[in-house]
C-alpha positions as CSV (number, residue, x, y, z in Angstrom):
1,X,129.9,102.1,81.8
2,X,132.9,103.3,80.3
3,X,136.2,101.8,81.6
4,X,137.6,105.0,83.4
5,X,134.6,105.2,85.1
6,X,135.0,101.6,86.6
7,X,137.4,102.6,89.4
8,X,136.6,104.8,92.5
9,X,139.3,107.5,92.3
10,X,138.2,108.0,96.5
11,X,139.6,103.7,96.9
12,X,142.4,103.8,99.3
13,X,144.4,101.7,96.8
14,X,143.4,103.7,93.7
15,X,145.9,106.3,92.9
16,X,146.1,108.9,89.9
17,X,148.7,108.8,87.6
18,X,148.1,112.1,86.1
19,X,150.8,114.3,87.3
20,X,153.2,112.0,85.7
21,X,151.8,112.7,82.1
22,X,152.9,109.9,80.1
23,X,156.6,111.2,80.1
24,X,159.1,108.7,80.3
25,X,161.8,109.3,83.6
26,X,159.0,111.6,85.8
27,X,159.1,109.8,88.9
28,X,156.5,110.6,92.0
29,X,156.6,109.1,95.3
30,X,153.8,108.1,97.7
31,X,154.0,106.9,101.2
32,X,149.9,106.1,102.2
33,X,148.7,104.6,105.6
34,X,145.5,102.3,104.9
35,X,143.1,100.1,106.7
36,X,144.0,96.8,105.9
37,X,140.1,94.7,104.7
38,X,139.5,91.6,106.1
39,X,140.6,89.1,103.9
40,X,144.0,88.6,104.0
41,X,143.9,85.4,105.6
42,X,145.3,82.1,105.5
43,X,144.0,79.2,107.5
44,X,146.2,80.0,111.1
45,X,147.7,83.4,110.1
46,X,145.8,86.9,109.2
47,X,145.9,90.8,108.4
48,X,143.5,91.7,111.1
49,X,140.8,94.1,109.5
50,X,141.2,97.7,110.0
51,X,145.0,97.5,111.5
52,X,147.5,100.1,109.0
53,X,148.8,99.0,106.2
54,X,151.8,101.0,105.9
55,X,152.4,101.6,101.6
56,X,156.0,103.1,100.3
57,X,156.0,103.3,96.8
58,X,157.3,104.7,93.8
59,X,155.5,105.3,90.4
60,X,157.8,106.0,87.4
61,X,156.5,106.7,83.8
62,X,158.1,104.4,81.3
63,X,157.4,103.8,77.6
64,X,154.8,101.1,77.9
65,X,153.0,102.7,81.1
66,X,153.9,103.2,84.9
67,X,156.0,101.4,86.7
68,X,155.0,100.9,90.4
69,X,157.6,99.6,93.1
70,X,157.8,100.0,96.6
71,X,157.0,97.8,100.0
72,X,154.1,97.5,101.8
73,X,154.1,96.9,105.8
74,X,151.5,95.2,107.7
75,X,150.9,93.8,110.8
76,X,150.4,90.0,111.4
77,X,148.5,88.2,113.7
78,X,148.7,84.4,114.1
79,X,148.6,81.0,115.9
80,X,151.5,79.3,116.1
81,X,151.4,76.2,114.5
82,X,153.1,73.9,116.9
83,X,151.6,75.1,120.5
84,X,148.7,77.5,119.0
85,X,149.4,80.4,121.3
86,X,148.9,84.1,119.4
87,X,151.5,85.3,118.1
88,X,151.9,89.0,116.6
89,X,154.8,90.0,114.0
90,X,155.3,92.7,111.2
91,X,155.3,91.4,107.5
92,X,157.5,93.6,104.8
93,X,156.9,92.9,101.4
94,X,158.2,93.9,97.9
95,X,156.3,95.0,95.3
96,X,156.5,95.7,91.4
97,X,154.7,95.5,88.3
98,X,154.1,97.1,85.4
99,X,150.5,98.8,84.6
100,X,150.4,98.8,81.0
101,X,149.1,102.1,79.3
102,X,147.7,99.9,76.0
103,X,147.3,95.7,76.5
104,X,149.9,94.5,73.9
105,X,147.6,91.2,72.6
106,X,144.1,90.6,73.0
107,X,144.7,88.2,75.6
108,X,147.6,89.7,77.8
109,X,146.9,89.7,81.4
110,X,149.1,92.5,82.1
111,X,147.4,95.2,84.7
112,X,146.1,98.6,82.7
113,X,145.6,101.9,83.6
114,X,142.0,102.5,83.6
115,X,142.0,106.0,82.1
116,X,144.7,107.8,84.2
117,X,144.2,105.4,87.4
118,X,145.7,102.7,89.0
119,X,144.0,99.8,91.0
120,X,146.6,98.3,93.6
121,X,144.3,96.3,95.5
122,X,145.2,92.7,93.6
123,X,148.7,93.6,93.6
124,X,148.9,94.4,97.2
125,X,147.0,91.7,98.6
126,X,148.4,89.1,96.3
127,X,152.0,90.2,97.9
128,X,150.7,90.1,101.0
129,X,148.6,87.2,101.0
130,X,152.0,84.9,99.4
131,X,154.2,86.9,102.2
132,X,152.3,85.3,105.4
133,X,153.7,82.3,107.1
134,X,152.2,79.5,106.3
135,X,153.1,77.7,109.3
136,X,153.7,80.3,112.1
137,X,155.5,79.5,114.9
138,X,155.4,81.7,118.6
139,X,159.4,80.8,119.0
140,X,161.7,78.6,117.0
141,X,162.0,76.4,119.8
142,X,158.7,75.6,120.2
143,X,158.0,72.0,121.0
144,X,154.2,72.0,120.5
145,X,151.9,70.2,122.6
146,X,151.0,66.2,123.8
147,X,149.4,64.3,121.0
148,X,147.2,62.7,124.1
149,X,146.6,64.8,126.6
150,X,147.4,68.5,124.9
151,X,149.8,69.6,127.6
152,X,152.5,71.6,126.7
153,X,155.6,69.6,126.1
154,X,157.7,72.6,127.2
155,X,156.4,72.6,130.9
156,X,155.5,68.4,130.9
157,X,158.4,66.9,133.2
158,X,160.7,64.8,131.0
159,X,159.3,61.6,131.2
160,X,155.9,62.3,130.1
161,X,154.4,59.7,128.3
162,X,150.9,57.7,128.0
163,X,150.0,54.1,128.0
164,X,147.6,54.0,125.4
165,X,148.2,51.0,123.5
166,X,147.9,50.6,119.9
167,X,144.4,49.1,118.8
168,X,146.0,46.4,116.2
169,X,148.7,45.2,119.2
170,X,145.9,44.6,121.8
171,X,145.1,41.1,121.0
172,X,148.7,40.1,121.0
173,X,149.1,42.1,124.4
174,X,146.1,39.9,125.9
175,X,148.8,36.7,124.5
176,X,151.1,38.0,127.2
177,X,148.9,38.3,129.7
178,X,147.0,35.1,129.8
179,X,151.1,33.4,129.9
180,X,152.4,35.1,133.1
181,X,149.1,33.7,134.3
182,X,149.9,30.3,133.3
183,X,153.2,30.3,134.6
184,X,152.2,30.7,138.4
């Protein structure tokens, strides 16, 4: 298998290069609506699968290869972390990098045009992945919930509190007890 042949030109984040020629200064724009897959995840916050992944982007030729920038625009769907009630948002995220027409050492890591293709997929989902809240929260005020019970501690009255008493304090509290019973 040849190295051109690696990449599905038909891949919604596979895009052809070849109208740019290897001219340095042509410029071409895309704007692409995708499905977003279904692993861009963290633990409380995801890119649910199949929602639009909204892609802006502009490829310019340069001397070492093609130079893709741009922002990508998904939508976000989350717990908070505090209260864990859903919570929906939009994520906007930069993008740019470099894919390199020839590897310039044997061991560079830098992305390559595989024949006159690109592959965004790793580029995309990395940006989007590092975007995502890692602790999202439904409102900035959120107060979470009880420790004990789980209530809300927005709609608890005021002096909500529990008597559970610390395990390593109990014999000491049993102290206490047996002296009001002496006293009387």
């Amino acid at each position: 298998m040849t190295a051109s042949s690696a990449l599905d030109p038909r891949a919604p984040l596979v895009l052809d290069t070849r109208e740019l020629g290897r001219r340095p200064g042509s410029m071409r724009a895309v704007q692409r609506t995708i499905d977003a897959p279904g692993d861009w995840q963290l633990e409380l916050v995801r890119v649910p699968a199949g929602s639009p992944v909204q892609l802006d982007l502009r490829l310019e030729s340069v001397m070492d290869g093609v130079l893709v920038t741009g922002t990508v625009e998904v939508t976000v769907s989350a717990e908070c972390g505090r209260c864990l009630d859903p919570v929906s948002d939009q994520l906007d995220v930069e993008i740019q990098e470099l894919f390199a027409y020839e590897p310039a050492s044997p061991d560079d890591e830098q992305p390559l045009l595989t024949g006159d293709f690109i592959d965004l997929e790793p580029l995309v989902r990395d940006a989007v992945v590092l975007g995502l809240p890692l602790n999202p929260v439904c409102d900035d005020g959120c107060e979470g919930l009880c420790t004990e019970c789980g209530a809300r501690l927005s709609e608890v009255e005021p002096d909500h509190a529990h008597d559970d008493l610390d395990p390593r304090w109990a014999a000491l509290s049993q102290l206490t007890d047996s002296d009001s019973t002496m006293e009387s």
